[in-house]
DRENMI-428318 format. One record per residue: x, y, z of N, C-alpha, C, CB in turn. Coordinates in steps of 0.02 Angstrom, whole numbers, plus 50000, padded with zeros to 5 digits. Atoms other than C-alpha are relative to their C-alpha. Glycine has a CB too. Example, Ala and Ser with C-alpha at 12.3 -4.5 7.8 and 13.67 -1.06 7.14 Angstrom:
500454994150000506154977550390500455006050000499505000150062;499584994149997506844994750357499615005550037500205002349929;
# end
This chain:
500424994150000500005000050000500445006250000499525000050061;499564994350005500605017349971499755002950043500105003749942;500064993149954500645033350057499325002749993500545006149976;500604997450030498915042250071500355008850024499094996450042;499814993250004499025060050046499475006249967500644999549960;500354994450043498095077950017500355002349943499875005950040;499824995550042498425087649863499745001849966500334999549977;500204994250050498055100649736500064995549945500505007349996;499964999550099497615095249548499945002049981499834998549953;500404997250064497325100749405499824995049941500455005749967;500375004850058496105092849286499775004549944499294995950030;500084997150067495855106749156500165006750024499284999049961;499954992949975495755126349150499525001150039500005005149953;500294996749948495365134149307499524994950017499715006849984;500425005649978494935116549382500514997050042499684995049941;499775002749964495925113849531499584996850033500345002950025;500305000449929495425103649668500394995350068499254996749986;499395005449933496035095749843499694995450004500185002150089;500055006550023495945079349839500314995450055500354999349932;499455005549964496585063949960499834994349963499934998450089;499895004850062497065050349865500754996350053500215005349898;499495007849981498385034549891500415001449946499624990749994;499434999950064500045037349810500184991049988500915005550030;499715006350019500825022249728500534997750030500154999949942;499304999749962502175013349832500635000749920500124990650062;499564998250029503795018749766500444993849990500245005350029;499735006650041504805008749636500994999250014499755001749895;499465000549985506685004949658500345006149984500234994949977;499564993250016507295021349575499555006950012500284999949914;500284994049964505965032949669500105001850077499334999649992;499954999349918506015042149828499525004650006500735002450036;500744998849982504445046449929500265006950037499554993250054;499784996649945504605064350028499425002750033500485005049984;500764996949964503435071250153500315010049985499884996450128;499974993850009503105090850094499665004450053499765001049940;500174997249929503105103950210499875008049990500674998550057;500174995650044502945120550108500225001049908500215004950038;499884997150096502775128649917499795006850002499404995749927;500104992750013502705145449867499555000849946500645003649983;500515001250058501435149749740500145004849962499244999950014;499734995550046502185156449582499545001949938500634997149978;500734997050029501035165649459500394993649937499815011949977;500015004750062501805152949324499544994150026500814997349974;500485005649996500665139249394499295001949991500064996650065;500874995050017499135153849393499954998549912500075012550020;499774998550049499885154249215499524992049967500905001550004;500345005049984499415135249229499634996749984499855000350025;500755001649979497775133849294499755004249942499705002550085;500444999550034497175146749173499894996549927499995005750000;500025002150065497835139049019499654992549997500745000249973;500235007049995497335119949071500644996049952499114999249967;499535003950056498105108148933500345004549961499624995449950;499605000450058498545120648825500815001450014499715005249948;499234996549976500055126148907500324994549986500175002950084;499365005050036501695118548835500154995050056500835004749977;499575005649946502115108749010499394993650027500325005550089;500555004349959500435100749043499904992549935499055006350014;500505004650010499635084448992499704998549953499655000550026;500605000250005498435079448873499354996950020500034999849966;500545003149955497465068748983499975001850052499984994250009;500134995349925497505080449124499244998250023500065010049985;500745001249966495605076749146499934993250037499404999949940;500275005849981495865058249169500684997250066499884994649921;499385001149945497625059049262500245006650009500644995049975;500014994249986497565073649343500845003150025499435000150052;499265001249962499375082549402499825004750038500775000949964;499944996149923499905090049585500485007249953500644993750088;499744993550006500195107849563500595000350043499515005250017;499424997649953501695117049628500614997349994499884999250066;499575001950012503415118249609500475004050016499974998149954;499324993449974504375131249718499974996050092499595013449995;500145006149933504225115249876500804997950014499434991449971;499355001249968505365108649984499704995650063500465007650021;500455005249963505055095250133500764994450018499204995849936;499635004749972505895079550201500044991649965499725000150069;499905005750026506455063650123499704994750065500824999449977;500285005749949505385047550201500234996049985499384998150009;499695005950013505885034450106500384998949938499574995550004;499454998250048507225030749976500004993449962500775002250035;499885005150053507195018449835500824994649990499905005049935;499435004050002508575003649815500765005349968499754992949945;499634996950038509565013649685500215006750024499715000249945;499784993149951509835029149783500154997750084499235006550000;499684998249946510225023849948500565000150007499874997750039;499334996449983511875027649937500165007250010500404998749955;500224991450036511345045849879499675004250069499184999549920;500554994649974509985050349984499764995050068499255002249931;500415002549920509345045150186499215004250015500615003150080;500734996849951507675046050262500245004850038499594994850057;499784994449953507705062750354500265003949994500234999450038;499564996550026508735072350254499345006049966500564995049945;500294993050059507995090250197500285001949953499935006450022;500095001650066507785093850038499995009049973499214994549986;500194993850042507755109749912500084997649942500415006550008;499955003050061507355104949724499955005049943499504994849996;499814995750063507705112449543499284997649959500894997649955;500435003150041506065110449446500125000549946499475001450003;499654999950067506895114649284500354993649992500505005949992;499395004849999507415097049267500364998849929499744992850029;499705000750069507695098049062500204994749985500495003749986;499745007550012507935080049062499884997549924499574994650053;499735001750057508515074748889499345004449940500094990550000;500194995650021507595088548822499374999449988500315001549960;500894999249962505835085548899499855006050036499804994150065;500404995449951504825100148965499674998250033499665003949983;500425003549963504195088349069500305003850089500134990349980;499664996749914504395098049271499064997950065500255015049985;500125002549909503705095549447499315005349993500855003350082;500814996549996501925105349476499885002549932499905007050058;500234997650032501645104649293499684994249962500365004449979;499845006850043501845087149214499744993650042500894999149986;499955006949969501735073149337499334999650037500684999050050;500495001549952500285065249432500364998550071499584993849974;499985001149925501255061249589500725002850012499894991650026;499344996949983502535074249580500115006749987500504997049968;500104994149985502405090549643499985004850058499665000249981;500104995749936502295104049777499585000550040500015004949994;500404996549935500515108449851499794992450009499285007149988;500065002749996500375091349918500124999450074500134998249959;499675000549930500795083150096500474994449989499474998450064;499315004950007501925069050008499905000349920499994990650044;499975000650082502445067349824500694993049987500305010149958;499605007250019503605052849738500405005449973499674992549944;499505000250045505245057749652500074996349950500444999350023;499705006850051505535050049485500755000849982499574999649918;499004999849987507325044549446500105004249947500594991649987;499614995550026507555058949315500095006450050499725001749935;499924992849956507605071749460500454999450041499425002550040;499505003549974508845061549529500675001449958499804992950001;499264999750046510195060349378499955003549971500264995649958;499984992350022509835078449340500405004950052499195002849993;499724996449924510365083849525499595005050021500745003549999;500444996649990508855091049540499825000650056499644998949971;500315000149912508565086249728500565000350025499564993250037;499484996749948509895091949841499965000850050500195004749997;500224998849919510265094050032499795007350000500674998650063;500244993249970509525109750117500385000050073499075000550008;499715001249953510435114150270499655005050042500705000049992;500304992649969509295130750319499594998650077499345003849935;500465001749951508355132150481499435000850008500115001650040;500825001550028506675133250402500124997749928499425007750000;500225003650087505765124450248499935006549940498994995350004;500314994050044505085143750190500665003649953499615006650060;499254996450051506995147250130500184995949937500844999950048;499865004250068507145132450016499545001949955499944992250005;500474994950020505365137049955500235001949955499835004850037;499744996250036505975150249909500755005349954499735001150022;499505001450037507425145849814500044999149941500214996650015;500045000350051506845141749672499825008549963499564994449996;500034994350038506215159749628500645003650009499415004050017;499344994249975507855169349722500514996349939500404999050110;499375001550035508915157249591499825000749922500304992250020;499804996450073508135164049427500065007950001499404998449943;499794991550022508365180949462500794999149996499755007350070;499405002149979510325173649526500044998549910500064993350070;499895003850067510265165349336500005004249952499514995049984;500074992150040509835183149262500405003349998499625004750019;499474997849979511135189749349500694997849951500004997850069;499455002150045512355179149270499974999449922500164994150020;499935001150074511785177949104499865004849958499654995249978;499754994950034511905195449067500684999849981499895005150032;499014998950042513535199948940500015005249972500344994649930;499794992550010514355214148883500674997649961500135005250080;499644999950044515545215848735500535005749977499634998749964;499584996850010516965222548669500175002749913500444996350034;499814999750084517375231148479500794995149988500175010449972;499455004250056518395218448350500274994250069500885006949953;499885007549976518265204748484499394997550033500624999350055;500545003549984516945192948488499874995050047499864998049959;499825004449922517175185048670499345004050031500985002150054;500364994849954515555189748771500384999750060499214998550016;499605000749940516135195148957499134998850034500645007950029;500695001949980514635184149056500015001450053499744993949993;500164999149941513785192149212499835008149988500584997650054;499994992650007513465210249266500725003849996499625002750060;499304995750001514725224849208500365002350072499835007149960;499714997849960515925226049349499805008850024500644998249974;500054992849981515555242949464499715003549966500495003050005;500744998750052514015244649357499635004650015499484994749995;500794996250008512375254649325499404996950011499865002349935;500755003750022510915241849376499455004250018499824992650039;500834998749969509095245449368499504993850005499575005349947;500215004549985507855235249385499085002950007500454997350061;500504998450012506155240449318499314999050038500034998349953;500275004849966504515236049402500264998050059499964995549968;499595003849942505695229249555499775001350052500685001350008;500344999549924504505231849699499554991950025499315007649995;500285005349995503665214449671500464994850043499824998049935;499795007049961504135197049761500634999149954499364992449997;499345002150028505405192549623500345007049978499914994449935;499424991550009506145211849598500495001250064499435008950001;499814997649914506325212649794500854992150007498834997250086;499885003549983507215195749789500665000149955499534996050008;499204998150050508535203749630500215004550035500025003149916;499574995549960508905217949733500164997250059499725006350014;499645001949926509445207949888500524996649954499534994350069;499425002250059510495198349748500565003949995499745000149927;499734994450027511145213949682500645002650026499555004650005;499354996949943511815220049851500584996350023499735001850069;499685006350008512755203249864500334996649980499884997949995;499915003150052513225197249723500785001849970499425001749957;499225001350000515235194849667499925006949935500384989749973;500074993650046514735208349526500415006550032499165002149993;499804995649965514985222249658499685006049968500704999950009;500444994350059513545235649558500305006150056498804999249988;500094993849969513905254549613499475000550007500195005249977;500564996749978512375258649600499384996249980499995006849975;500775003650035510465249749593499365003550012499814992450032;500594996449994509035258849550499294994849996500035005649940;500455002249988507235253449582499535002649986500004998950040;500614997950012505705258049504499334997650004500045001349958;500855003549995503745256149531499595005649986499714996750082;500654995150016502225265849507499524999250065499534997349921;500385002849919501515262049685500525001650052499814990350008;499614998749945502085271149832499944995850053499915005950020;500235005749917501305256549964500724995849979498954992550000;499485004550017502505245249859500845001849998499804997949936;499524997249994503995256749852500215001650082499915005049957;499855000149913503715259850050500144991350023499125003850053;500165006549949503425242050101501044996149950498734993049969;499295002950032505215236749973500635003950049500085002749903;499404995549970506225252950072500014994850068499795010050018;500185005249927505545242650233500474993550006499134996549997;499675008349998506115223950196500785002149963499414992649936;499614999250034507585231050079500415004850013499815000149956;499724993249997508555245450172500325001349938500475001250056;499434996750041509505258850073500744997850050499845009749993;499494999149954510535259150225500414992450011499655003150069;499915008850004510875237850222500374998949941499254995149991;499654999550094511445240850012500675002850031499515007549922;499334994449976512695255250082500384995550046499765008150049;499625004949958513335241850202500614994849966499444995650030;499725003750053514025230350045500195006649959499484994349964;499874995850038514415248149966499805002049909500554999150016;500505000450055512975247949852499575005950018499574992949996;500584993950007512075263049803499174999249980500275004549942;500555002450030510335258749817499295003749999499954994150026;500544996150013508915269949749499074999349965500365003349966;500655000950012507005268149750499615004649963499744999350052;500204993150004506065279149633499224998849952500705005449958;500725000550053504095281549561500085002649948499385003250019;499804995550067504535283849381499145003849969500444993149924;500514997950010502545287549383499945007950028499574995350024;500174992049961502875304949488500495005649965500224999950097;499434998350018504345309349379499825003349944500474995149994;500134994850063504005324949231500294996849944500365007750008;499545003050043505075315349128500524995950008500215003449976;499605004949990505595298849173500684998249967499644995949992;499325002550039507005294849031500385006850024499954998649901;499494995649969507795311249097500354998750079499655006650001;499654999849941507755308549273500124994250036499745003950039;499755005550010508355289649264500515001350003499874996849956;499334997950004509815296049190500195002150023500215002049972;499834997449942510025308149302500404997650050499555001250023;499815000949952510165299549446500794996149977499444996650039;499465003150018511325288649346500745004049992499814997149941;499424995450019512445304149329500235000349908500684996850049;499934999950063512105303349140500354994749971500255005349985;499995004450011512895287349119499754994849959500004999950028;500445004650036511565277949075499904991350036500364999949919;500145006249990511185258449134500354994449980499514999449981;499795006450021512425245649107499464991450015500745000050042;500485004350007511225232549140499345001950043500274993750015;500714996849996509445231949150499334995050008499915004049932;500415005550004508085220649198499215003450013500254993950057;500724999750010506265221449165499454993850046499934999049916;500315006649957505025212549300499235001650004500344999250087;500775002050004503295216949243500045000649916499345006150047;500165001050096502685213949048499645006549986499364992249970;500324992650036502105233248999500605002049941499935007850072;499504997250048502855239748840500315005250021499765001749941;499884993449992502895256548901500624999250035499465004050034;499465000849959504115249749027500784997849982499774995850039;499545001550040505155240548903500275004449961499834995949971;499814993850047505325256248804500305004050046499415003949961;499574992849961505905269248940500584994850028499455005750082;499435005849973507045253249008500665001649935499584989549994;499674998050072507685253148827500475005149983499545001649960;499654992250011507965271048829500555001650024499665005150024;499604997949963508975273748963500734995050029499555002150046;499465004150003510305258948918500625005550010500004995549928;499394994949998512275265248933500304996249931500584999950084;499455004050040513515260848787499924992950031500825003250011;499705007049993513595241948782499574999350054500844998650012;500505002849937511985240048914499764994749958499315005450037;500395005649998511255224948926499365000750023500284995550035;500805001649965509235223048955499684995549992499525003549987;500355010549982508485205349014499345003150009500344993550098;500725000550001506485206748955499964993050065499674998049906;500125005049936506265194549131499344997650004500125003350068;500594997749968504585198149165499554993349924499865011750000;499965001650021503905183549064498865002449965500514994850028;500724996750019502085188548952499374995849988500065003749937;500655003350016500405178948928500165000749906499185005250041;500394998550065500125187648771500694997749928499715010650004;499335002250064501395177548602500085005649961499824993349938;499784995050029501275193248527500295005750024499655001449972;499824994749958501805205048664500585004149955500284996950076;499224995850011503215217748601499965007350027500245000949911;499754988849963503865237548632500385002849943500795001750093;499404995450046504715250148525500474999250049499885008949977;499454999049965506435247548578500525005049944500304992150024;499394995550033507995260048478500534994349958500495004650072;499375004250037508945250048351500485003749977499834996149941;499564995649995509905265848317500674998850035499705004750025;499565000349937510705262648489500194990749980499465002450096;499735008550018510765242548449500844999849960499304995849929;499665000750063511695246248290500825004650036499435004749920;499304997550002513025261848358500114999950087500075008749955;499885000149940513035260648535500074992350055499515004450015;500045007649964513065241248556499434997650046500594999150046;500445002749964511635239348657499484992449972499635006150014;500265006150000510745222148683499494999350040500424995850012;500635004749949509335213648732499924993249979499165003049996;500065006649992508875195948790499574998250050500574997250010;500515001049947507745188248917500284992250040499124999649957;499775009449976508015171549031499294997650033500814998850081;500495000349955506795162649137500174993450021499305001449976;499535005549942507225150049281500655003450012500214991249967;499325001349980508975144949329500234993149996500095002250064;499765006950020510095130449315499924997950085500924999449956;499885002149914510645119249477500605002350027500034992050016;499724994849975512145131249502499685007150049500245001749944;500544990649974510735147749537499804993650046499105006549927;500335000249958509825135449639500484996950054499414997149982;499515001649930511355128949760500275006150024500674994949988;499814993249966511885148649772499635003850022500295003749969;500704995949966510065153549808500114995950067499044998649954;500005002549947510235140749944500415000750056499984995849989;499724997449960511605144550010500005007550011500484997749992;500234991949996511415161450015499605002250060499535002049938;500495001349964509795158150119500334997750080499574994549958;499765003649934510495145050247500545005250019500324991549991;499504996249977511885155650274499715007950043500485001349932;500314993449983510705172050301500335004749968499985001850069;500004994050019511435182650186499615003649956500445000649986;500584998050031510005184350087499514996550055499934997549918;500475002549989508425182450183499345000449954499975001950053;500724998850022507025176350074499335002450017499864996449989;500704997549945505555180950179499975007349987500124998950096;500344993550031505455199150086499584998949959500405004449967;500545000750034504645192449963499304995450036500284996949938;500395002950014503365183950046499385004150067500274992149995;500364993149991501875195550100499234995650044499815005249899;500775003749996500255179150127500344992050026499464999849902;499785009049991500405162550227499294995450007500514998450087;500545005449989499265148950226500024992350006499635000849953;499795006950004498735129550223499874999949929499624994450048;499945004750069498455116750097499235000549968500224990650019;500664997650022496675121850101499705007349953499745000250061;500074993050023497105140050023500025000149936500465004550024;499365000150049498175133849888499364999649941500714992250008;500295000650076496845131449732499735008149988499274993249993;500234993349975495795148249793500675005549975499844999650094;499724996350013497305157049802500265000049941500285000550037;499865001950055498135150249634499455005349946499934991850001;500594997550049496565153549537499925006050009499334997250007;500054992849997496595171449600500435003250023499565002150027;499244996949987498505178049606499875004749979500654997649972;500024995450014498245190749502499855005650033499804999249967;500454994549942496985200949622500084999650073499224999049996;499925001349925497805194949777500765008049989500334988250031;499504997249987498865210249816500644997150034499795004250028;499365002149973500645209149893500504995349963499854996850059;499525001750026502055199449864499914990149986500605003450051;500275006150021502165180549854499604994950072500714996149962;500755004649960500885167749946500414993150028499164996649925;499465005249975501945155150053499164994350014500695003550093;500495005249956500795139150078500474993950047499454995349936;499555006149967501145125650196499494995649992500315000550081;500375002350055500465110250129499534992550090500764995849901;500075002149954500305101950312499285001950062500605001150012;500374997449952499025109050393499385005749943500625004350062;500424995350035497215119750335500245007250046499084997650003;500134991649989497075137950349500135005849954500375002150052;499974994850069496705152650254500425004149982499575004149994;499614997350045497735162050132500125009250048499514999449910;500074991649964498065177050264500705005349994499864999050095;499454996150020499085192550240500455000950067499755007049968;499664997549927500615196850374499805003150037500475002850005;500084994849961500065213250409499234998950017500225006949965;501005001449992498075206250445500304995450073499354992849906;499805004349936499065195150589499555005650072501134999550007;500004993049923498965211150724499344999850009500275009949984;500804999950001496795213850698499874992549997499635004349932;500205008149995496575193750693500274999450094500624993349924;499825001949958497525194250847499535004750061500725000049992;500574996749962496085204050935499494996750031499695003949964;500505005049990495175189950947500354992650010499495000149937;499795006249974496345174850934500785002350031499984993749935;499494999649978497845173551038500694996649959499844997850059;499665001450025498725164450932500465004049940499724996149995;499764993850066499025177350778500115006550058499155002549921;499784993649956499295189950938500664998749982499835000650087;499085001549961500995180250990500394998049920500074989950079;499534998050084501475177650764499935005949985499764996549928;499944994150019501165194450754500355005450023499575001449997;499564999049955502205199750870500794996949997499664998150051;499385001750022503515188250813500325001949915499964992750013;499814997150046503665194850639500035006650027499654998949945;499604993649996503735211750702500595001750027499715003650024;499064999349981505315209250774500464996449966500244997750071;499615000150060505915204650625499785004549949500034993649974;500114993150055505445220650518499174997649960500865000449922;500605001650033503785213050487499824995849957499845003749979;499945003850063504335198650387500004991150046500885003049944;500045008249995504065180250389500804996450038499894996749904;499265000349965505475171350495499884990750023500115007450088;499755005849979506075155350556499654997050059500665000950011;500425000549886505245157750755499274998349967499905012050077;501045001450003503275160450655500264993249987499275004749919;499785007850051503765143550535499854995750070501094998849958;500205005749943503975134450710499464998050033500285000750045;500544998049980502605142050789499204997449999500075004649977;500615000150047501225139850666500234992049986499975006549923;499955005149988502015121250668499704998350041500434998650003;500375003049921501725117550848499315002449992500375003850083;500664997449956500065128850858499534993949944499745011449994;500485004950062499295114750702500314993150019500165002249899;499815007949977500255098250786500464998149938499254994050008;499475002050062501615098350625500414996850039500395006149954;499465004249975502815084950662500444997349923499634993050051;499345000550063504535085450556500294994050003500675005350007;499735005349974504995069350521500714999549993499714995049976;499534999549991506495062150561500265004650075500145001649941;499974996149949506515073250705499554999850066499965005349973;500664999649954504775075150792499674990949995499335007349958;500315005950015504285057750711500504993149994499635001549938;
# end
């Protein structure tokens, strides 16, 4: 008999549902893990709305439905013949869902019936194995692996910007040394999570600018993201509403000291944005379209003028390899990046279709579920007024505020014990 287990499907567009069901016992080259959170990335909204047609899904999604989610992380239970040398019961986990296995778009909350994130156990199949797709985690919460998978494609962006030289055709790969970044859009969950990169990162940028059109979002990024924390790594780091600005492509540059933008990343899909981004390249800037679009026809006036005499480039990435996701991880476990800026909504396993199906209109940043326990899709800052009435969201609301108001390692335990979570290997 196999494992029984809750989880999220999907059986067509905008047809999740939770489900308990009996996994299959696992075959000599699988390994079973118990899941303990996922982050909910608008590419699975992306998903749910498309159903089959989307390039990663199914066509019998109706009759073999697959477990959503794929930004998870959790504990190894049991380990198949062929891997126990590899891998022990009890061992935490952080995984690469990009597995690109022999050039299948086949991945983890998109493809598989018993292999995915918003679940409470999922199977490994052995290509996620001889891809190196599953890896130790060493962090002192699950919510950092999580969110590893998004902190390691912005990390993957990072590096796969290049910059060139006249009459030699060698690109130089990464950001321009003692650079110009901006970073368009960059008040969101994955903008917030390039500028902690930024300040970090072996590059060493002079200066990173930050733009939004939303002062809640530009306050609540100064909050989780000091200026004064950048200046610490000797990073110049500037927040600015290019919506309040008489003339944004002027006073971009500006700040740049007329310079201009050696590299440049784009993290929402508006043309308008791609065009003043565009604009305000430097000689030989680089600009990564990031921000990935619904629409196959999306484009922008960009300057081929500047393409043609000023070298400028554009390119786009999306993900990361299993390099971005062992330096997102470490990064994390170590604390020099704390993920927990980006994440704004926590909940259970009961939130996860609800919330999915309606990312778009959920304000804030990203939606941490934990796949162990029900409860609703609630925002951080809603903790303090919940706690008026229950004692419990008094004493987590109280513990994120002494951490700047952000998700932390102490709630994670907390919100364990206060629901009877038991980590196995540990508690079990």
């Amino acid at each position: 008999m196999g494992q029984k287990t809750k989880a999220v499907r999907l059986y067509g567009a905008m047809d999740l549902r939770l489900e308990e069901f009996e996994l299959p016992e696992i075959k000599d080259d699988e390994i079973l893990a118990k899941i303990y959170s996922d982050s909910i990335c608008m590419s699975t909204y992306k998903l749910a709305k498309q159903g089959k047609n989307h390039k990663r899904c199914p066509q019998n999604v109706e009759t073999n439905p697959v477990i959503i989610g794929h930004e998870f992380t959790g504990v190894i239970v049991k380990v198949g013949k062929k891997w126990q040398d590899q891998f022990k019961p009890g061992m935490r986990f952080a995984q690469q869902p990009a597995l690109n296995y022999k050039g299948s778009m086949d991945s983890p909350g998109y493809s598989y019936e018993f292999f995915g994130g918003d679940t409470q156990y999922c199977i490994f199949p052995p290509e996620a194995m001889e891809v190196g797709a599953l890896m130790p985690f060493d962090g002192d919460s699950f919510y950092k692996a999580s969110l590893g998978e998004p902190l390691s494609c912005s990390i993957g962006a990072f590096h796969a910007m290049y910059h060139t030289k006249q009459a030699n055709y060698h690109h130089e790969m990464g950001l321009k040394e003692n650079g110009n970044v901006i970073i368009m859009g960059g008040c969101g969950p994955m903008g917030l999570g390039a500028v902690a990169y930024g300040t970090v990162c072996k590059y060493h940028p002079k200066r990173i600018v930050v733009t939004d059109v939303d002062d809640a979002k530009i306050a609540r990024a100064k909050e989780v993201m000091p200026v004064e924390k950048a200046a610490e790594n000797g990073v110049e780091l500037v927040y600015v509403n290019t919506a309040k600005m008489d003339d944004p492509q002027k006073g971009l540059m500006d700040i740049s000291e007329g310079h201009g933008y050696d590299d440049a990343f784009i993290y929402v899909p508006i043309p308008a944005v791609a065009t003043l981004c565009n604009a305000v390249l430097a000689y030989d800037g680089c600009m990564n379209f990031f921000s990935g679009p619904q629409d196959k026809t999306f484009s922008a006036a960009v300057n081929l003028y500047d393409c043609h005499y000023n070298a400028t480039h554009i390119m786009g990435t999306t993900g990361g390899n299993n390099d971005d996701m062992i330096e997102a991880n470490d990064l994390a476990a170590k604390n020099i990046i704390d993920p927990a800026i980006m994440v704004t909504h926590v909940g259970g396993i009961d939130s996860i279709a609800d919330a999915t199906m309606n990312l778009p209109n959920i304000p804030g940043g990203k939606k941490l579920a934990y796949t162990q326990f029900d409860m609703p899709m609630t925002a951080i800052e809603d903790f303090g007024k919940l706690g008026e009435k229950d004692p419990f969201f008094k004493e987590l609301n109280a513990c994120c505020k002494a951490h700047r108001g952000l998700w932390n390692p102490e709630a994670e335990r907390m919100i364990f014990k206060h629901f009877g979570v038991k980590i196995f290997g540990e508690d079990e």
